[in-house]
C-alpha positions in Angstrom: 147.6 128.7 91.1 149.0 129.1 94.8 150.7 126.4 96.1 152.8 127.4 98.8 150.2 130.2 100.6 147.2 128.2 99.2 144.7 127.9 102.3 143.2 130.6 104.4 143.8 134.1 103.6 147.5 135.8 105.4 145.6 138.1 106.6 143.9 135.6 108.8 147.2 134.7 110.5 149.0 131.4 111.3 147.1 127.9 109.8 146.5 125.8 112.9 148.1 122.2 113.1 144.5 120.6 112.8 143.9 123.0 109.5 147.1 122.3 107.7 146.9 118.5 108.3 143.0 118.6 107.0 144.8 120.6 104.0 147.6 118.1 103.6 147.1 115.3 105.9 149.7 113.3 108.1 153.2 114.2 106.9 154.5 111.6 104.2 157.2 110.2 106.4 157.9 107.3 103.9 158.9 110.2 101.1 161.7 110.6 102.8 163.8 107.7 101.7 163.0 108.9 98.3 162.9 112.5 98.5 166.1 113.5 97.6 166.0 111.8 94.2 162.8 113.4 93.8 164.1 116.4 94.4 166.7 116.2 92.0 164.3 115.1 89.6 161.7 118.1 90.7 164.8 120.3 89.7 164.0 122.8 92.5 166.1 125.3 93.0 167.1 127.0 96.7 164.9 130.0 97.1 167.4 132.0 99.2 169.2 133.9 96.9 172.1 131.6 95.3 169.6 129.4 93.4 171.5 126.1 94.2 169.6 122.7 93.1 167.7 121.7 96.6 168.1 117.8 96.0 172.2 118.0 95.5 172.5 120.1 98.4 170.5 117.8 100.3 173.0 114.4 99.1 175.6 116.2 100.1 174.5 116.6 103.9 173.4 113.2 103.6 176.6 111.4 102.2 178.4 112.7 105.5 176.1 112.6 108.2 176.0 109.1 109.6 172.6 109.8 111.1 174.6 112.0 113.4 173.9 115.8 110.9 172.2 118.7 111.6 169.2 120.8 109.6 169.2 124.6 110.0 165.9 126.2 108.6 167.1 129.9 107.4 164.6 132.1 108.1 167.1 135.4 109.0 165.5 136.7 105.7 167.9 140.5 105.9 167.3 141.3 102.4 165.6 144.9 102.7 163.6 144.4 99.9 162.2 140.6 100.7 159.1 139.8 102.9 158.3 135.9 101.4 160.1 134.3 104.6 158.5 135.7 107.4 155.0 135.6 105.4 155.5 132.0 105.1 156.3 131.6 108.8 154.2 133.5 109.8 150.9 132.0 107.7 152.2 128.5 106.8 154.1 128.1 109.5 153.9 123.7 109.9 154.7 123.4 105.9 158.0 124.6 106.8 158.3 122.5 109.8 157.5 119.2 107.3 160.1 120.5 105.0 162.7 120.6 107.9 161.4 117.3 109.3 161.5 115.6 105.6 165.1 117.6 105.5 166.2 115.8 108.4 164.7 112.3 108.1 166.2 112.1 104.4 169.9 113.4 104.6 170.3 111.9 108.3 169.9 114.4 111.2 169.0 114.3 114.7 168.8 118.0 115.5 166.4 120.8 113.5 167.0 124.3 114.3 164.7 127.8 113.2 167.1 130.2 112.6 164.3 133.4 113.0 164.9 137.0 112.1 165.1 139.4 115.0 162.9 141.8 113.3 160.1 139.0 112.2 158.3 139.2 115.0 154.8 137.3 113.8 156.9 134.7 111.7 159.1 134.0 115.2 155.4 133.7 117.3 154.3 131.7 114.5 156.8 129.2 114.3 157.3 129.0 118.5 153.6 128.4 118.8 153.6 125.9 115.5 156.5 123.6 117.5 154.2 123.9 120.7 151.3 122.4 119.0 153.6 119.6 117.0 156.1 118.5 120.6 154.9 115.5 120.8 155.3 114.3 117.4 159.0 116.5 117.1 160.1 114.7 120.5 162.4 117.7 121.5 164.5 116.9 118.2 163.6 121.0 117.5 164.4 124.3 118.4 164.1 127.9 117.3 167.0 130.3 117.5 166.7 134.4 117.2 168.9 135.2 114.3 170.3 139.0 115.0 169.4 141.6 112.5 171.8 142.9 109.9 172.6 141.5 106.2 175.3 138.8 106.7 173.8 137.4 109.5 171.9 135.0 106.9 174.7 134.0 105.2 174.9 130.4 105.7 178.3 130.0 107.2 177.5 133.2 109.5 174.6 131.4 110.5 176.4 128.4 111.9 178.6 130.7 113.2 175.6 132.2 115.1 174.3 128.9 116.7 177.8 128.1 117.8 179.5 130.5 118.7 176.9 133.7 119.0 178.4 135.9 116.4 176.8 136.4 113.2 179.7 136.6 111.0 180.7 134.8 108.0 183.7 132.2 108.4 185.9 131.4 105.7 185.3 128.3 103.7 186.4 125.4 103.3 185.1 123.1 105.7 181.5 124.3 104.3 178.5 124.0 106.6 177.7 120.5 104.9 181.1 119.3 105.6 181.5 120.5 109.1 178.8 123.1 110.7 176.7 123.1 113.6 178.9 121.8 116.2 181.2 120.3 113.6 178.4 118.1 112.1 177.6 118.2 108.7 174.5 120.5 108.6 172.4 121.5 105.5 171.7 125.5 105.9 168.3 125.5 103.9 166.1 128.4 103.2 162.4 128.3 104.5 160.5 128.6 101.2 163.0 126.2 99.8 162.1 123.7 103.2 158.1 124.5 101.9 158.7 123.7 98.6 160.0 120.6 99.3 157.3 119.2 101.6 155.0 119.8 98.5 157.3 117.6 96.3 156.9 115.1 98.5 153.8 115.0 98.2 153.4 114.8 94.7 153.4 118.5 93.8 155.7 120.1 91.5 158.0 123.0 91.8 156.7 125.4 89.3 155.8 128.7 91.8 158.0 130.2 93.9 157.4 133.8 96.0 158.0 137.2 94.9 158.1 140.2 96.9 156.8 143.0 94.9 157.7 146.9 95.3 158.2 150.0 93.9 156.0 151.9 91.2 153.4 148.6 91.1 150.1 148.6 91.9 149.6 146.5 95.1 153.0 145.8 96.3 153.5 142.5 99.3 154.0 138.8 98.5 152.7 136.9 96.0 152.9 133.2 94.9 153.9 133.5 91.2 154.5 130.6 88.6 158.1 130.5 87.0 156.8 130.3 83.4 155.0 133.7 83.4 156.4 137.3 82.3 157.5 140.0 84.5 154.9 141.6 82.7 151.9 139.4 83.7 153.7 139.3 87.0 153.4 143.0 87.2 149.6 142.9 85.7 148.5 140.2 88.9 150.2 142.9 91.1 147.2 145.4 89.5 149.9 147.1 87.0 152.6 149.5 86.8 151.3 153.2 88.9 153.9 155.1 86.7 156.6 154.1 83.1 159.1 152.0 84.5 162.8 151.9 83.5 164.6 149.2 85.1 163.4 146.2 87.8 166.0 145.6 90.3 165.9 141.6 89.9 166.7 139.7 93.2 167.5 142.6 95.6 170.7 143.9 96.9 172.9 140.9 95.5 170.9 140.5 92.2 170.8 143.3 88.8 169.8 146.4 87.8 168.3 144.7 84.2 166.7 147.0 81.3 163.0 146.9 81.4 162.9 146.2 78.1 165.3 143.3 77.8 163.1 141.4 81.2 159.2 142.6 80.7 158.4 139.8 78.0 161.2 137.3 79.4 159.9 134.0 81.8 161.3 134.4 85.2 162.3 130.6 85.0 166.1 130.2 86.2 166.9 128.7 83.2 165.7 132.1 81.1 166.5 134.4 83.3 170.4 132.9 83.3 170.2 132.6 79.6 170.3 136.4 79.7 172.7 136.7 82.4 170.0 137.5 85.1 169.0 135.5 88.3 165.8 135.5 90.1 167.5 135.1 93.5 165.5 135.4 96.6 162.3 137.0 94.5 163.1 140.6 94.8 161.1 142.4 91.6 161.7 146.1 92.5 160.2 148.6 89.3 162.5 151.7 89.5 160.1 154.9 87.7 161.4 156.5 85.4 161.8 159.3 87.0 163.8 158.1 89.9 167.4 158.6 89.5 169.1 154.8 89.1 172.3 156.5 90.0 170.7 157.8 93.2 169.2 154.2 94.0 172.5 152.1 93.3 174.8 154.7 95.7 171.9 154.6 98.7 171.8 150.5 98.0 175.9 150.3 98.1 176.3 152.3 101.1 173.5 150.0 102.9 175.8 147.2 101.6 178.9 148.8 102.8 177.7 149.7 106.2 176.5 146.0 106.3 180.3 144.8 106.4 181.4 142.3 108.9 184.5 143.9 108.8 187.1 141.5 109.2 188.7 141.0 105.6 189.7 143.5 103.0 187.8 143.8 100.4 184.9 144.6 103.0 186.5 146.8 105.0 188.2 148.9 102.0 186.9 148.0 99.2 183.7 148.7 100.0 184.0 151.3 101.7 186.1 152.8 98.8 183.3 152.0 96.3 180.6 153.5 98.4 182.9 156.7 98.6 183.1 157.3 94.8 179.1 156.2 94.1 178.1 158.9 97.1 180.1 161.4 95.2 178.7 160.4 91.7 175.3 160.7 93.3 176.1 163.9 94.8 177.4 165.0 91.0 180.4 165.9 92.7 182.2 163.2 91.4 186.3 163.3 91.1 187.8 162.5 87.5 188.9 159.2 88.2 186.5 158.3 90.0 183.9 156.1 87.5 187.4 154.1 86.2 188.0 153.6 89.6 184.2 152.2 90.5 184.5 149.9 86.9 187.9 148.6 88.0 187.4 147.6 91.7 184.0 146.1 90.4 186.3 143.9 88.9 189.3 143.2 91.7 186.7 142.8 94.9 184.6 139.8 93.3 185.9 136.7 94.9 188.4 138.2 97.0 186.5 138.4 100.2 185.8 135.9 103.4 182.2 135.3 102.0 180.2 136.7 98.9 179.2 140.0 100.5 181.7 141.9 98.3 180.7 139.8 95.6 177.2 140.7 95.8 177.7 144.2 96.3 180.2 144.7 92.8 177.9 142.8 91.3 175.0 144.8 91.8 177.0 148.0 90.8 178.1 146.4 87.5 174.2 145.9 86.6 174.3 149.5 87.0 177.5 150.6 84.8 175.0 149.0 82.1 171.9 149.7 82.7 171.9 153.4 83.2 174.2 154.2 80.9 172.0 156.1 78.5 170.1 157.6 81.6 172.3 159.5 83.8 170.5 161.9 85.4 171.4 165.7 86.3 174.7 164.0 85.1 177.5 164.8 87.7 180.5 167.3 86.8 183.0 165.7 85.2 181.2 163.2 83.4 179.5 162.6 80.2 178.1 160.2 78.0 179.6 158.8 75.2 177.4 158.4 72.3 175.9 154.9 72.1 178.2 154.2 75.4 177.7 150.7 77.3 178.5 152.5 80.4 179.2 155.2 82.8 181.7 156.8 80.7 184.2 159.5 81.8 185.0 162.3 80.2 185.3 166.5 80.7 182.7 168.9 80.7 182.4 171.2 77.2 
């Protein structure tokens, strides 16, 4: 059952103000003295990749604020793979606007800002029109802000970075946004469908959907409102089926997995399941790789996206990376060198919590998903490497 895009159908554009409140009715401004234990309670998790419980991210902001913080609505949504923010702003536009107003009322904030994609150019229309038609009640507490495209630029501390400063780069932490951020307030960086989500809890509802973007070899790819206690198969089965044998999903897009689709097709996409395995739903990214499409291919192209992606100013980023997307272009190419797999396997390792932000860390991740997954299916597999029999791995070796 929808929650979140329940209403009039997406394709019939933005709800109206008068449409959402005869949906919802007037926003539950009592809630918010309560909300954030309710929250807690709901056990919602943030629905912008990391996965962080919504109501203890919330209490922090609001131990520090002194009426005085700040709430930053993160619709930058640079994930290649994701389209669940902007469809949200751009259909449901005043259920994110309660959650940022119930955001702000409950951890103490006098100032709201929509941090917009570039690219999203409906969603940004959406939301400037939505504030238009709710000014009165908003009393010039609110303003939207043009995020700039690329990946990073959603990063939470590269978002605050944005609004003060007007560069889109990461910062490194500590002070965190909550401690000091938007004009050195404390400022909870919150993710739109996570701001949605929680203006249904206050209202009684629970948190048991969450958005998925669909893609790759499934029937009708797009959003769609899924429940957390269903399969990737009956996930894949609303989405009208698989169009062709699948061999791995990519679970949570660039900075999620490469997981087996055997080991995930039965399995609940609840966080709790998912990280009993070792997965992570993430920002909703469920990506069905044919079998026919090369998953060496698919990670190089998705590192060297990652790697171009770099704000360039530690490292790890700036070598590392660039290192790593060597070696997996080369391996791709099958024209790999004979070090270079133990190389890929061993900086995998060093880069992960080395950099300014997570970008590295979401990047080796993603490449170490692959070192499992498609071990036993390297394709047209590249000169100077073989597989070892019953290998875990990319394994090195020598031809004959």
């Amino acid at each position: 059952m929808d929650r979140l895009l329940s209403g009039p159908p997406l394709t019939a554009g933005a709800e109206s103000y008068g449409a959402h409140q005869q949906r919802f009715g007037l926003l539950p401004a009592a809630a918010a003295r309560s909300l954030i234990g309710r929250l807690e309670a709901s056990n919602l998790a943030g629905r912008g990749g990391a996965g962080f419980p919504v109501g203890r991210k919330w209490r922090a902001v609001a131990e520090r604020a002194n009426r005085k913080g700040v709430v930053l609505a993160n619709g930058a949504e640079g994930e290649p793979l994701s389209l669940k923010d902007r469809t949200i702003m751009a259909a449901r536009p005043h259920l994110v606007i309660d959650g940022a107003v119930l955001a702000a009322d409950a951890v103490g904030a006098d100032d709201i800002i929509f941090y917009v994609g570039a690219e999203h150019q409906a969603a940004e229309a959406a939301m400037r029109y939505a504030l238009t038609e709710r000014s009165a009640d908003l009393r010039g507490r609110a303003r939207l802000i043009q995020a700039p495209r690329g990946y990073v630029a959603g990063e939470e501390s590269a978002a605050v970075h944005f609004v003060n400063a007007g560069d889109a780069r990461p910062t490194i932490t500590p002070p965190r946004p909550f401690e000091r951020g938007v004009g050195g307030r404390p400022t909870l960086v919150q993710n739109v469908e996570s701001l949605a989500a929680a203006a249904l809890v206050a209202r009684g509802d629970d948190a048991g959907t969450s958005l998925a973007t669909l893609s790759g070899a499934v029937r009708r790819t797009g959003v769609m409102e899924i429940g957390l206690d269903a399969t990737l198969a009956e996930v894949a089965a609303s989405g009208g089926g698989l169009v062709r044998p699948v061999q791995a999903v990519l679970l949570g897009g660039y900075f999620g997995g490469w997981v087996d689709i055997n080991d995930v097709w039965a399995l609940p996409l609840a966080p709790g399941s998912l990280r009993a395995r070792g997965h992570a739903f993430g920002c909703g990214v469920l990506y069905f790789l044919a079998e026919e499409t090369c998953g060496v291919e698919a990670t190089a192209r998705i590192i060297g996206y990652l790697a171009s992606q770099s704000a360039r100013q530690c490292g790890p980023c700036l070598f590392g990376l660039g290192a790593i997307d060597a070696a997996c272009r080369r391996l791709a190419a099958r024209s790999a060198q004979p070090d270079d797999l133990k190389r890929i396997a061993r900086w995998s390792g060093q880069l992960a919590g080395r950099g300014a932000c997570k970008h590295p860390d979401g990047a080796t991740g993603l490449l170490r998903s692959a070192l499992g997954v498609f071990a036993d299916g390297l394709c047209r597999a590249p000169a100077g490497l073989l597989r070892a029999p019953g290998a875990g791995g990319w394994t090195a070796g020598r031809d004959g």
